[in-house]
C-alpha positions in Angstrom: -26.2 -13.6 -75.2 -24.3 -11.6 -77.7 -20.8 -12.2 -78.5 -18.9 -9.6 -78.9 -16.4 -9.8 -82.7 -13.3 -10.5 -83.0 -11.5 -7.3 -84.5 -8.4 -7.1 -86.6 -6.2 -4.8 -85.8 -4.6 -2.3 -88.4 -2.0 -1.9 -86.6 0.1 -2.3 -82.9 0.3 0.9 -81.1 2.3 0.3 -77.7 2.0 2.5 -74.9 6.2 2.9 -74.9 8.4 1.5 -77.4 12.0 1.4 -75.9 13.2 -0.5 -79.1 12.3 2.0 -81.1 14.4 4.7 -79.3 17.5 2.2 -79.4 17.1 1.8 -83.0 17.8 5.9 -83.3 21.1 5.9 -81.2 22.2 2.1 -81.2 25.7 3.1 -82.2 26.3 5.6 -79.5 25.2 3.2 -77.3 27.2 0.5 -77.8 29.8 2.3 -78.1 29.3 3.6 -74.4 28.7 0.3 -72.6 31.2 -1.3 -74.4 33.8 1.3 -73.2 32.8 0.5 -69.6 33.5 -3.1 -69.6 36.8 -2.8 -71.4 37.5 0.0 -68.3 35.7 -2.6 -65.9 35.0 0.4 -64.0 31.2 -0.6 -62.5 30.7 1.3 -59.6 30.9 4.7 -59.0 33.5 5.2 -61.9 34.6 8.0 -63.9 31.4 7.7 -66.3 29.3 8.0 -63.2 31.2 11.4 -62.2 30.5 12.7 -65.6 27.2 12.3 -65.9 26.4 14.0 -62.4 28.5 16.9 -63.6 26.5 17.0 -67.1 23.1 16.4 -65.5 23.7 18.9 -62.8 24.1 21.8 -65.5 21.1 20.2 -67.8 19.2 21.0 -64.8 20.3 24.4 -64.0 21.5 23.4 -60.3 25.2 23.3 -58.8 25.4 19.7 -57.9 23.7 16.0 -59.2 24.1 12.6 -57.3 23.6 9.4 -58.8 21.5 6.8 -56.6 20.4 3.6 -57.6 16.6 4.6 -58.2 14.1 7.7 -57.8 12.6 6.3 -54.7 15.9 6.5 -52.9 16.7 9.8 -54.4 13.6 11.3 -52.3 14.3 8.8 -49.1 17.8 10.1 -49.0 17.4 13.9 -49.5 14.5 13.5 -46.9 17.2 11.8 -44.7 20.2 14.0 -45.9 17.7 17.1 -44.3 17.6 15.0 -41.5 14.2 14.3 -42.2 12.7 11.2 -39.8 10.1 9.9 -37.1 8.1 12.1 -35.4 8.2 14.1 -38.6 5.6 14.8 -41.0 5.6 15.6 -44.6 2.8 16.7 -47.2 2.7 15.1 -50.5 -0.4 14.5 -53.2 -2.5 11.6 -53.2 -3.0 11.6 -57.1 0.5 10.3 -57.5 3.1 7.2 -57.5 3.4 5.2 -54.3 6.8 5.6 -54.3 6.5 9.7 -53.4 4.8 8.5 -50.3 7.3 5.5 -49.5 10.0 7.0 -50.0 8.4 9.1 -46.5 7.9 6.2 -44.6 10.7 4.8 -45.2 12.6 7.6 -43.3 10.4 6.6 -40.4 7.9 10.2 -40.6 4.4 10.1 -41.8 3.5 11.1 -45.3 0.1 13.9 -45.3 -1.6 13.5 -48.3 -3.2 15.9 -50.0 -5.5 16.5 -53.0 -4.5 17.1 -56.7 -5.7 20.3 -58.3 -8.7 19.7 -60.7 -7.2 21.4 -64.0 -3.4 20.2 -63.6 -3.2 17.6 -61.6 -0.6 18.5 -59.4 -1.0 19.3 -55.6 -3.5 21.6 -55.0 -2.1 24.6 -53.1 -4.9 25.7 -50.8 -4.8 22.0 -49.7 -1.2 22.2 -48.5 -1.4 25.1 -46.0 -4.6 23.5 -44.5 -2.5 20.2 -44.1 0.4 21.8 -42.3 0.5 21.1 -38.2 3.3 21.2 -35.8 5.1 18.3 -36.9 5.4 19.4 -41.2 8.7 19.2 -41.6 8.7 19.7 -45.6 6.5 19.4 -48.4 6.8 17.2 -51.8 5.4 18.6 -55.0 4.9 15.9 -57.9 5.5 17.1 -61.6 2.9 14.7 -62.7 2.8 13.5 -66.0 5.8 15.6 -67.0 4.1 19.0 -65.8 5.4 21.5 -63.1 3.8 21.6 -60.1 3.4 25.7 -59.4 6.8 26.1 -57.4 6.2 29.7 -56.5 3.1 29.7 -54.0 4.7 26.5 -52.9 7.9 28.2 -51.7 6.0 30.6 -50.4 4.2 28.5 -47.9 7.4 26.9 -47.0 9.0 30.2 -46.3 5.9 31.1 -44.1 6.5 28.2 -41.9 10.0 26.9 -42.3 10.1 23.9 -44.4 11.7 22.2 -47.1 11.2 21.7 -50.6 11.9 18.6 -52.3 10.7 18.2 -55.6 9.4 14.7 -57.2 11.0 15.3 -60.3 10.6 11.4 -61.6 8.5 12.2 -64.5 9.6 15.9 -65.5 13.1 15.9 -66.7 13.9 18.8 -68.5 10.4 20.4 -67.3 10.6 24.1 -66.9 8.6 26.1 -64.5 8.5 30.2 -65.4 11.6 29.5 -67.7 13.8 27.7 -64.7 13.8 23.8 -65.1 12.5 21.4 -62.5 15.1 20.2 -60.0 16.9 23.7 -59.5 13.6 25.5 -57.8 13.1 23.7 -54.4 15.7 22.7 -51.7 16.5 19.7 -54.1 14.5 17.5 -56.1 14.6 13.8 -56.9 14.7 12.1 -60.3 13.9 8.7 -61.5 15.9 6.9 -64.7 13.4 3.8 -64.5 13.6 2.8 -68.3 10.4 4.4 -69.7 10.8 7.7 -68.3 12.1 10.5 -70.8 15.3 9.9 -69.8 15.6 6.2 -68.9 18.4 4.4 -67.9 18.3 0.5 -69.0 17.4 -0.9 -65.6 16.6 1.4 -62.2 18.4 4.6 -61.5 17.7 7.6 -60.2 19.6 11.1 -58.7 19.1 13.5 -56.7 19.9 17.3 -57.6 20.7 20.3 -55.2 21.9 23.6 -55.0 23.2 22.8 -51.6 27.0 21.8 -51.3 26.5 20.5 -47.9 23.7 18.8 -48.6 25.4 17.1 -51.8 28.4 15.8 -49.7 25.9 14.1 -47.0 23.9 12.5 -49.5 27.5 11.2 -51.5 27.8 9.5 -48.3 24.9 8.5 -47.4 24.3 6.6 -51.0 28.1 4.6 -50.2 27.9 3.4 -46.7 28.2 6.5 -44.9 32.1 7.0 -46.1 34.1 9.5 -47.5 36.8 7.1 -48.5 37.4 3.6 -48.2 36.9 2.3 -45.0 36.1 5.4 -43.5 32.7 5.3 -42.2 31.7 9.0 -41.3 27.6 7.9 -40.6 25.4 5.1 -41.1 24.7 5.1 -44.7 23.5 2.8 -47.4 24.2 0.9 -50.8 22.2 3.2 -53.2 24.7 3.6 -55.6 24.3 5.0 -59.2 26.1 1.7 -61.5 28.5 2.8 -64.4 26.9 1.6 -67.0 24.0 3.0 -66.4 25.3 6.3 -66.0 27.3 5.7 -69.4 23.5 4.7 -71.1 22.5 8.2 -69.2 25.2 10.1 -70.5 24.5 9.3 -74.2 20.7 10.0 -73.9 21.2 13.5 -72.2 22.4 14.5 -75.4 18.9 13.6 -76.9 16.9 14.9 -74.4 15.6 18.5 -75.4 15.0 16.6 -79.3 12.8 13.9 -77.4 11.0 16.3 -75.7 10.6 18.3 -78.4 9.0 15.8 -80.3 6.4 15.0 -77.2 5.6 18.1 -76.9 4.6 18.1 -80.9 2.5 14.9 -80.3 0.9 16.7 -77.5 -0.1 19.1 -80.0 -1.7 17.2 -82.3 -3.3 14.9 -80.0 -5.2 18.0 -78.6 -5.9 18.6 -82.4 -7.3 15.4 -83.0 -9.3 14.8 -80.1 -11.0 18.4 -80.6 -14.6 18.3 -79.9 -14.4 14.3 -78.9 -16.0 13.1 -76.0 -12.7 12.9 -73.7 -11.2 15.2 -71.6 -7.9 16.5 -72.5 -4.9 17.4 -70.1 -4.0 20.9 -69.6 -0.8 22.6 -69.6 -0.5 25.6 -67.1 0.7 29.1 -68.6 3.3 28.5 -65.9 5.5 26.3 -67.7 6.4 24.0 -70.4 5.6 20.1 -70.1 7.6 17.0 -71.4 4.9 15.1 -71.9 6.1 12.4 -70.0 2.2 10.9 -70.1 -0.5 12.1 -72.4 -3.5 11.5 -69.8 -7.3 11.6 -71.0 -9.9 11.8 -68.9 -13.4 9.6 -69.9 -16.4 8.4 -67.8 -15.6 4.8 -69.6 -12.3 4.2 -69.1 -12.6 0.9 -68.7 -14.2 0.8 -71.8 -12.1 2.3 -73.8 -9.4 0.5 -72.6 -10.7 -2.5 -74.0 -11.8 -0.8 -77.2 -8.0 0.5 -78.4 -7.1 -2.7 -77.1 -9.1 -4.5 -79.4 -7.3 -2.3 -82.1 -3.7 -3.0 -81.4 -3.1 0.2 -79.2 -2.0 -0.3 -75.5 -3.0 2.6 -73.0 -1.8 2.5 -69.5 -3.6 3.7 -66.5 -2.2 5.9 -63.9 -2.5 5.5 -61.2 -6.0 3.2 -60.7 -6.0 3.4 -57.1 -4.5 6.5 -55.3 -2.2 6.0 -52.5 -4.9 7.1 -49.8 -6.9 4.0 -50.9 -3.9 1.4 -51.0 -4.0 -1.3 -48.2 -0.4 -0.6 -47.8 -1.7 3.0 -46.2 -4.8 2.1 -44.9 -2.8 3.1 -41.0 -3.0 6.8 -42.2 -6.5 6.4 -41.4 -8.1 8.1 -44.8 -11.1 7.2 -46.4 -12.7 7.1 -49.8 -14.3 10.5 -50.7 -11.2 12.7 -48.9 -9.4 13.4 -52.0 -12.2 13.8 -54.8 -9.4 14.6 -57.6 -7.5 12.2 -56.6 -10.2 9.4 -57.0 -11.8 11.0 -60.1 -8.3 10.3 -61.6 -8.0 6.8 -60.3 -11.2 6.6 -62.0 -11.3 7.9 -65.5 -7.7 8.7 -66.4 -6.0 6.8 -69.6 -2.7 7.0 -70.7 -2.5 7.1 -74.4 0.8 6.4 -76.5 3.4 8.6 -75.9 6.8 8.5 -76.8 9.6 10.7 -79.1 9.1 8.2 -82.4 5.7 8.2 -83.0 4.2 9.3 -86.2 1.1 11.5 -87.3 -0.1 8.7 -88.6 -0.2 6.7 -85.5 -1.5 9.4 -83.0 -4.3 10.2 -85.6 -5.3 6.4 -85.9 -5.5 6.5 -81.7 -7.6 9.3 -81.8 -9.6 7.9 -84.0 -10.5 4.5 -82.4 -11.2 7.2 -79.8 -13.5 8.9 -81.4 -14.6 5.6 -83.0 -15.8 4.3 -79.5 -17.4 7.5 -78.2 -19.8 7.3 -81.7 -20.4 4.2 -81.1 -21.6 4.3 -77.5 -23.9 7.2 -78.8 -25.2 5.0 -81.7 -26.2 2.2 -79.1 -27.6 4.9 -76.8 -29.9 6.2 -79.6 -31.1 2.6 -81.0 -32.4 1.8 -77.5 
C-alpha cells in the first residue's frame, strides 16, 4: 500500500477571509458600533431606520425592511402576500435549503424545479410545466451572485397570476438588463449572513419592495404584529433587524460596488488562468452583471481536487453537495434521484474556489495552478498505466 506524501503548503488560501475585510475598514467600524452602545439603542433604532432607507435606494426599490435573517425575509414576504397551506410555490432545486424552508414554513408546499445547464439558475421551460392550480408564486435564486432571467419569468407570472419573490441572498448589488436584483419581482429577499457580499457580523437579512402596503404588513409582521407599542394589529413574529447590525451594514454599503468590483476582476482572471484547464468554468449571461458572490468550477473529481488544494493550503467549499430534492428533510415531496439532472450534476462536481474582494493575482494564479497541477497529474498517472 502506497502512502500518499505529506505536502508543504506555500501558502494558506481560505475560501473567505472576513479578517481581512475588517482590516480595510476597522476604523469605520468601530466607530459605528461604538456609537450604538453609547446610544444603547439595540432594537429597531434610528441606525436600523437608516440603513433601510440607504439599502432601499442601493437597490433601486421604494422601500427596505430589516429582519433578523434571509430565511425570514422570504417566509415573511410569502406570508405578507398572504402566502400559506394549500398553496404551492416553485423554486429550483440547485439551491440553498433555506429558499425551500422558508415555503414550508408558511405552511404551502415548495415545487422544485431544475437549474438551467449554462447558468445555473432556474430553468424557465421547467417553471411553466411545474405550474397547477394551487401555484401561488414562483422564487427565482440569483445563484452564486448571478441573475436569474427576470423577464421570461415575469412573463409567466403575468400569464397566470402569480407573484414574484426574488432570493436575492447571494446577489446584492446584482444587475439584471441594467436594473439591480431586488427591484424586478414583487419583492425580493436578502441575506446579511457574515460571508455574503454584504455581511452583517452575525445573521440578518431584509426584505425589499416596491409595494407600500406590502412594506407596512411586513414592519409588522417582523415586531409582533404591532404598529405601536402594545398594539397588536395581526399575529406577527420577533424577526427583527438588531442595531448594531444594521450600523456594521451601514458602513459596508458604502463599500459595496468597490468589493464587487474587485470580484468581478478576480472573476476575470480566474477564467484567464484556468483557460484551456480541465475544469469547467461558470458562465455569466449577456443578461446581466454578476457579483461573484461564488466562483463555482465544475470537475468530474471533485472530490479530488478538494483534497488536492487542500493539501496545498487552499480551502474550497462545495455548494450545495446534496440538492434539496435529495435531503431527508424533503423526502415527503415525494422526488427522486434522476428528476432534476442539473441539479445533481451540481451536487456532484461543483467546487467553490476562493473568492473574496482582497485577494491578490498572486493568490488566484497559485489556485489555478494547483488546479491545473492536479488535472496533469491525473493525466500523468493515466498514461504510466
Amino acid at each position: 500500500m502506497s502512502i500518499m506524501p505529506m505536502i508543504k503548503p506555500c501558502q494558506q488560501v481560505p475560501l473567505l477571509d472576513l479578517f481581512a475585510q475588517y482590516q480595510t475598514i476597522t476604523p469605520e467600524i468601530d466607530q459605528a458600533i461604538s456609537s450604538v452602545l453609547r446610544g444603547s439603542d439595540f432594537i429597531l433604532g434610528q441606525g436600523v431606520s437608516l440603513f433601510e432607507q440607504e439599502f432601499a435606494a442601493y437597490c433601486q426599490a421604494g422601500f427596505a425592511v430589516g429582519v433578523d435573517s434571509g430565511t425570514s425575509a422570504l417566509e415573511l414576504v410569502l406570508r405578507g402576500l398572504r402566502v400559506g397551506p394549500g398553496d404551492e410555490v416553485i423554486t429550483v432545486a440547485n439551491s440553498y435549503i433555506a429558499s425551500a424552508l422558508a415555503i414550508s414554513h408558511t405552511g404551502a408546499t415548495p415545487v422544485l424545479v431544475d437549474g438551467d445547464a449554462k447558468t445555473h439558475t432556474i430553468s424557465i421551460p421547467a417553471i411553466e410545466n411545474a405550474i397547477s392550480p394551487r401555484t401561488r408564486a414562483i422564487i427565482p435564486v440569483h445563484l452564486y451572485g448571478q441573475a436569474a432571467d427576470m423577464d421570461p419569468i415575469l412573463e409567466i407570472a403575468r400569464k397566470y397570476g402569480l407573484f414574484v419573490v426574488e432570493d436575492a441572498c447571494q446577489a446584492h448589488g446584482a444587475t439584471y438588463k441594467e436594473r439591480r436584483v431586488g427591484s424586478i419581482g414583487n419583492a425580493a429577499a436578502f441575506s446579511f449572513y457574515p460571508g455574503k457580499n454584504l455581511g452583517a457580523y452575525g445573521d440578518a437579512g431584509a426584505v425589499v419592495t416596491n409595494d407600500e402596503g406590502l412594506a407596512r404588513t411586513l414592519q409588522q409582521l417582523r415586531n409582533y404584529g404591532q404598529t405601536e407599542k402594545y398594539k397588536h394589529q395581526i399575529k406577527g413574529y420577533n424577526r427583527r433587524l438588531d442595531t448594531l447590525q444594521a450600523a456594521v451594514l451601514r458602513v459596508k454599503l458604502a463599500h459595496l460596488d468597490t468589493w464587487n468590483a474587485a470580484r468581478r476582476r478576480h472573476a476575470a482572471f480566474y477564467k484567464a488562468c484556468l483557460d484551456g484547464a480541465e475544469v469547467g468554468v461558470p458562465h455569466e449571461a449577456s443578461y446581466g452583471s454578476s457579483v461573484w458572490h461564488l466562483f463555482v468550477i465544475q470537475t468530474a473529481r471533485r472530490d479530488e481536487l478538494k483534497t488536492h488544494l487542500a493539501q496545498r493550503g487552499i480551502t474550497a467549499g462545495m455548494h450545495y453537495p446534496v440538492p434539496i430534492h435529495l435531503q431527508p428533510a424533503y423526502a415527503d415531496l415525494g422526488y427522486k434521484r434522476g428528476d432534476f439532472p442539473v441539479a445533481e450534476k451540481c451536487a456532484q462536481q461543483c467546487l467553490s474556489l476562493p473568492m473574496y474582494a482582497e485577494l491578490s493575482d498572486s493568490i488566484i494564479q497559485y489556485v489555478a495552478d494547483q488546479v491545473r497541477e492536479f488535472h496533469c497529474e491525473r493525466q500523468s498517472r493515466s498514461h504510466s498505466v
